[in-house]
C-alpha positions in Angstrom: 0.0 0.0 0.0 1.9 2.7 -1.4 0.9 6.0 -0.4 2.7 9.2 -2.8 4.6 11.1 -0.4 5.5 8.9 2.4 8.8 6.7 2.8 9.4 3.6 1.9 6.7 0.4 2.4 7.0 -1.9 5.1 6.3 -5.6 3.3 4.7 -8.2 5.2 7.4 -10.9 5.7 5.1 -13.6 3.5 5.8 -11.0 0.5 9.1 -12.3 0.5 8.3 -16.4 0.9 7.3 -18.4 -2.7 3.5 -18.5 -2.7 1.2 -21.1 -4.9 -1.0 -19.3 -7.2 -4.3 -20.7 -6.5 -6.9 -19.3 -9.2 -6.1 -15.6 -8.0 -3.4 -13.5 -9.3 -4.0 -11.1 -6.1 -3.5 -12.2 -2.7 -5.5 -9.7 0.2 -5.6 -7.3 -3.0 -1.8 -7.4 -3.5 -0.3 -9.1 -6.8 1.2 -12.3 -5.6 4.9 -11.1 -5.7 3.4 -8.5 -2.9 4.1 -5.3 -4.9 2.2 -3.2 -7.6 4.4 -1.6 -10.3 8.3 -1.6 -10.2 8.7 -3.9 -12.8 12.6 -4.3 -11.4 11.4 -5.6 -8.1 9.0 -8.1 -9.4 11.7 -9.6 -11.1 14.2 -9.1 -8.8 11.2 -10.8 -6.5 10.8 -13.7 -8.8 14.1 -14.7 -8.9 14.1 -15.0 -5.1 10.8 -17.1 -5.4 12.4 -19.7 -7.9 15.7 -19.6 -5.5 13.6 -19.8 -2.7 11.4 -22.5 -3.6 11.8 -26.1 -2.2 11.7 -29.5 -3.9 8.5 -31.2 -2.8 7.4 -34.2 -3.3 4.6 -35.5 -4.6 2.4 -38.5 -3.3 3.3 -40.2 -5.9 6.8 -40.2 -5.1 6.1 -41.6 -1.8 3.9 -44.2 -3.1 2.8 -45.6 -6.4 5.8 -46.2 -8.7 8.3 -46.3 -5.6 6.5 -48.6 -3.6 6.8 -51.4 -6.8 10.6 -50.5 -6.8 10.5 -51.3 -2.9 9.4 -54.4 -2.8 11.5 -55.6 -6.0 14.4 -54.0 -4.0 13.8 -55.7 -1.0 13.3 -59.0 -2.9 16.8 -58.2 -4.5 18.2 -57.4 -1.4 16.5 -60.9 0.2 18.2 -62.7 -2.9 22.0 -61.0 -2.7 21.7 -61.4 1.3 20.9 -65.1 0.6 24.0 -65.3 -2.0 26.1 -63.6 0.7 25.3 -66.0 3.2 25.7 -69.1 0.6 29.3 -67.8 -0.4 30.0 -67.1 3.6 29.2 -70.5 4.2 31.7 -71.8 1.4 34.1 -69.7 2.5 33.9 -70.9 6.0 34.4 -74.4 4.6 37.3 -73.4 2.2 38.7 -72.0 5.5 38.2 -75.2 7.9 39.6 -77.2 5.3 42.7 -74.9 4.9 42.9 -74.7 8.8 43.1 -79.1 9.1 45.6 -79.3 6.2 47.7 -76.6 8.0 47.3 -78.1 11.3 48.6 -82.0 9.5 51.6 -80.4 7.4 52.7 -78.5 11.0 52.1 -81.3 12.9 54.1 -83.9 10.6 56.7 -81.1 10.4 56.9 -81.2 14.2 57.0 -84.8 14.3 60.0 -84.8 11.8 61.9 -82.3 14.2 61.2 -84.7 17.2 62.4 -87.8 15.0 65.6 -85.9 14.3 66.1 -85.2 17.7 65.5 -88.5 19.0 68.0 -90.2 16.2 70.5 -87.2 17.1 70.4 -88.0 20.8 70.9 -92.0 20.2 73.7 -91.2 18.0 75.5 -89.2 20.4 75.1 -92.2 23.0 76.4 -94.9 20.4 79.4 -92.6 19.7 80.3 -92.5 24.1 79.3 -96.1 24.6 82.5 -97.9 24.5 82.3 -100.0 27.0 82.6 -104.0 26.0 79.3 -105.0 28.8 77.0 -103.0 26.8 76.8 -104.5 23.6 73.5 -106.2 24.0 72.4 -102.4 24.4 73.8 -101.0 21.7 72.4 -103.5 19.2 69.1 -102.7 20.6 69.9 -98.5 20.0 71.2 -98.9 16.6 68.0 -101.0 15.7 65.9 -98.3 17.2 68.5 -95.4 15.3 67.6 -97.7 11.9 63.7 -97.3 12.4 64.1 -93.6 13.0 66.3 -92.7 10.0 63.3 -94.7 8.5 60.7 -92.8 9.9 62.9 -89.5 9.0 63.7 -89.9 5.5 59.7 -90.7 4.9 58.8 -87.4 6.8 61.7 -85.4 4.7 59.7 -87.0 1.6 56.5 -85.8 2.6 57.2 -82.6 3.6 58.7 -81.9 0.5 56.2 -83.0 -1.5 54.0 -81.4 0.9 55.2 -78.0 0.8 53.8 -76.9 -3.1 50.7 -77.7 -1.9 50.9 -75.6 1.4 52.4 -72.7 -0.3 49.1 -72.7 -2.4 47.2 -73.0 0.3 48.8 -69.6 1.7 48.4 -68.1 -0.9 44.9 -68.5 -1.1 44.4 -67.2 2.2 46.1 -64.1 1.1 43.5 -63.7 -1.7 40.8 -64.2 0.3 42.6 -61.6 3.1 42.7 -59.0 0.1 39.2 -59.9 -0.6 37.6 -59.1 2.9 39.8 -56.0 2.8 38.3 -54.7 -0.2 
């Protein structure tokens, strides 16, 4: 309401808020942009408005169309969570089954270490025993010694043949490492 000869209007603060046009051009007998004339502030006013104006949504945004997508979402979701349980499972397998084979090579490897120790220790005692009374124990000892270095060199053979096999086996469980990482 712009009197001639007075200061400058006061504007309600909704003037400056984006309004919906309902039918009516005129709000209260204002122009919807709140002020008659000055062509540069209705423009200037506009511009706020489109700035100003939020992204709303629409029902049908919130149902409809969407609510389809939902459920074949969730039904995707139900189907990858199913797949990621499967291939958890497999994995915990693959994993058990690494964990035994690692546990037999280390224990054979442990075993070998033991027999090698064992033939060491009768070796050193045939290699002191000199006295004449004690053959009958000796015989016995280098029987035993015979059966170990046995024993050993079938160990040796298996480890060796072993060892490709657990070097895959590691490196598989670095894949799978870099896998979880990722």
């Amino acid at each position: 309401m712009h009197r001639a000869g007075q200061g400058p209007e006061l504007w309600s603060p909704a003037s400056f808020m984006p309004q919906m046009k309902a039918g009516s051009e005129e709000r209260g007998g204002q122009p919807v942009n709140g002020h008659r004339g000055a062509h540069s502030q209705d423009s200037q006013q506009n511009s706020v408005e489109k700035k100003l104006q939020p992204c709303l949504l629409s029902p049908e945004d919130l149902v409809g169309k969407g609510s389809h997508q939902t459920a074949a979402e969730g039904k995707k979701r139900e189907h990858s969570s199913r797949e990621e349980m499967m291939l958890e499972r497999k994995l915990e397998v693959e994993l058990q089954h690494i964990q035994q084979q690692m546990q037999y090579y280390y224990s054979r490897k442990q075993e070998l270490k033991c027999c090698q120790q064992q033939a060491q220790i009768l070796q050193q005692w045939l290699e002191m025993s000199t006295q004449p009374g004690a053959q009958g124990g000796v015989q016995g000892v280098q029987e035993e010694l015979g059966q170990l270095q046995v024993r050993i060199s079938t160990l040796t053979k298996a480890q060796l043949a072993e060892r490709r096999h657990v070097q895959a086996l590691l490196a598989r469980l670095r894949d799978i490492q870099l896998a979880l990482e990722l």
